[in-house]
C-alpha positions as CSV (number, residue, x, y, z in Angstrom):
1,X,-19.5,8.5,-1.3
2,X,-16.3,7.2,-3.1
3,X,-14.5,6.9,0.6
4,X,-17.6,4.8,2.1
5,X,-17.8,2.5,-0.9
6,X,-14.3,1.2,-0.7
7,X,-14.7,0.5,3.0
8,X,-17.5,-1.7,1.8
9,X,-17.1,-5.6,2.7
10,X,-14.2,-4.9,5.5
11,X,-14.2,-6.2,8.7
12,X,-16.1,-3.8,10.9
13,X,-13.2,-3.4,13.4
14,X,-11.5,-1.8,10.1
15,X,-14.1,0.7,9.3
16,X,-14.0,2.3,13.0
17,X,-12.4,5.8,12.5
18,X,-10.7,5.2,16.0
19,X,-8.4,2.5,14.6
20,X,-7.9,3.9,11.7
21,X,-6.6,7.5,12.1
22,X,-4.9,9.7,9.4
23,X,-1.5,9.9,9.1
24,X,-0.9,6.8,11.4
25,X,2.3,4.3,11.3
26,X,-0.1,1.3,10.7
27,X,1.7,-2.4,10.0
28,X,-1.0,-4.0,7.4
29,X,-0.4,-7.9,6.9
30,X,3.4,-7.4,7.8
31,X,3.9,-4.3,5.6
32,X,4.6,-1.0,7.1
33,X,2.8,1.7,5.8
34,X,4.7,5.4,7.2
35,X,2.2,7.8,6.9
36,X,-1.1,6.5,5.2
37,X,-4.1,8.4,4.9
38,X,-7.4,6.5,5.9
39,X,-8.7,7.2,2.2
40,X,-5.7,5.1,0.9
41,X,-5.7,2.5,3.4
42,X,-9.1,1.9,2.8
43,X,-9.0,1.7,-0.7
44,X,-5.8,-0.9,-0.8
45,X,-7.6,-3.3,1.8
46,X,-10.9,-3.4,-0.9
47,X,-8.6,-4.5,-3.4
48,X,-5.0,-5.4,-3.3
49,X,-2.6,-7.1,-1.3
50,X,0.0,-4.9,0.0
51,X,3.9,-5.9,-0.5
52,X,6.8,-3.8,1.5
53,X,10.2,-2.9,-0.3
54,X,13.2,-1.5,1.2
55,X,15.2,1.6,-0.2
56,X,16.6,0.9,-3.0
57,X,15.2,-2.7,-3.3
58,X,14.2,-4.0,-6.7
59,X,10.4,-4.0,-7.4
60,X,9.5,-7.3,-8.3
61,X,6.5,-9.5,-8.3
62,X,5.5,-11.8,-5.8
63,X,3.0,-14.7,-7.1
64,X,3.4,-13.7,-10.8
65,X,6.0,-11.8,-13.3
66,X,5.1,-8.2,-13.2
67,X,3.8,-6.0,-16.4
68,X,3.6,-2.7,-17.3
69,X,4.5,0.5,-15.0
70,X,4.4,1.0,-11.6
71,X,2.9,4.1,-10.6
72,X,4.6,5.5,-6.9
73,X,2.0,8.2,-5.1
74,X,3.4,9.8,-1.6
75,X,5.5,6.5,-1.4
76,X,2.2,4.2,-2.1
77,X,3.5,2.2,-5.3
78,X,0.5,1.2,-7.4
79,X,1.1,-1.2,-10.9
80,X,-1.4,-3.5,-13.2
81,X,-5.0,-1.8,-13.8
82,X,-5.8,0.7,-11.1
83,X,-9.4,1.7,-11.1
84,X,-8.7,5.8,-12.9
85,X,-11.9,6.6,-10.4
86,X,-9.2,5.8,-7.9
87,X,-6.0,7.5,-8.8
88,X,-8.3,10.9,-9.4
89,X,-9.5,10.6,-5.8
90,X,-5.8,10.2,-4.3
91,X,-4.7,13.5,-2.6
92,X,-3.8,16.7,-5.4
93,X,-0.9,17.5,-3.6
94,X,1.6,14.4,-4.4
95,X,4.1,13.7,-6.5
96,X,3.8,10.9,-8.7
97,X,6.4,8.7,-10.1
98,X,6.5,5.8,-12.7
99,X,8.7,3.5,-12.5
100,X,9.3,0.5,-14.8
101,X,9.5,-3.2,-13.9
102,X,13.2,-4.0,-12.4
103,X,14.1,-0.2,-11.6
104,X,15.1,0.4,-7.7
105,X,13.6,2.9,-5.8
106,X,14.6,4.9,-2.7
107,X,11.7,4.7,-1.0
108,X,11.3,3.1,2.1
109,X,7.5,1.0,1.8
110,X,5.4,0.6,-1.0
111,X,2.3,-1.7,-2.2
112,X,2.7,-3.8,-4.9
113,X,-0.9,-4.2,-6.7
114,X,-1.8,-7.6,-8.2
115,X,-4.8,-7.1,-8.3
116,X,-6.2,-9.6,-5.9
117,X,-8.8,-8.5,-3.9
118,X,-8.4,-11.7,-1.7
119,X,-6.5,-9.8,1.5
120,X,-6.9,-11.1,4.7
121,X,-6.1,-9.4,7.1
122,X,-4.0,-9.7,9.8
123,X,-2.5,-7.2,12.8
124,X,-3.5,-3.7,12.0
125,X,-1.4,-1.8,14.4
126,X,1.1,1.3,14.9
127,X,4.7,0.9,15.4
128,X,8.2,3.1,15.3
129,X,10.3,4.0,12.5
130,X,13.0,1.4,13.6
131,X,10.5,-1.4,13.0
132,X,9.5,-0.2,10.2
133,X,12.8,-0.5,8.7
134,X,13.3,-4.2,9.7
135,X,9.9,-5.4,8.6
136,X,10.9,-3.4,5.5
137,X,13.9,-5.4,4.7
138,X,12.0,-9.0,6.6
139,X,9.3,-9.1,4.2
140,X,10.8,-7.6,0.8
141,X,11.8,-10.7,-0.9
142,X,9.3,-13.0,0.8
């Protein structure tokens, strides 16, 4: 199935429903992801490195200048080449939003694609809102 294939290749603590659970506050490599759904989470980690923005924060690029649109789906921002395979199986029920390089956004987390499917990973826990927040703003402009 599409869900199983994406989970291909991650570590096996990863692929364990238990520590992965819908909906879940999960902190991925230092960005906060609110409420993520397994499908998503699983699909990021195969390919991408996630990047956290704060409200209203610019959306830039870390390693390289960024081109194109950004694409933002139930606060999950998604730019560069995404897979369309990918984007049809995202939930029906979203609103989705493009935003162009250098526009803010109100949101408070998002993933910044570049593509790289070179993620390691690091603390894959859940955590409150007011974390979320601070990591939010800590590891925006990093």
């Amino acid at each position: 199935s599409e869900v199983s294939y994406v989970f291909e290749g991650l570590p096996k603590m990863l692929q364990e429903d238990a520590l992965i659970d819908l909906y879940e506050p999960m902190l991925i490599c230092g960005t906060f992801f609110p409420h993520m759904d397994r499908r998503i989470i699983g699909k990021v980690l195969y390919y991408l490195e996630p990047h956290c923005y704060g409200p209203g924060e610019l959306i830039i690029a870390r390693r390289k200048p960024a081109t194109g649109l950004y694409v933002v789906c139930n606060g999950v921002l998604y730019t560069g080449d995404v897979p369309p395979r990918y984007m049809h199986d995202l939930p029906g029920d979203q609103e989705t939003k493009w935003y162009r390089v250098g526009d803010t956004v109100g949101q408070a987390s998002f993933i910044n694609l570049q593509g790289d499917p070179a993620l390691e990973l690091e603390t894959v826990r859940s955590l409150d809102l007011s974390d979320a927040h601070r990591l939010s703003r800590e590891n925006a402009l990093v």
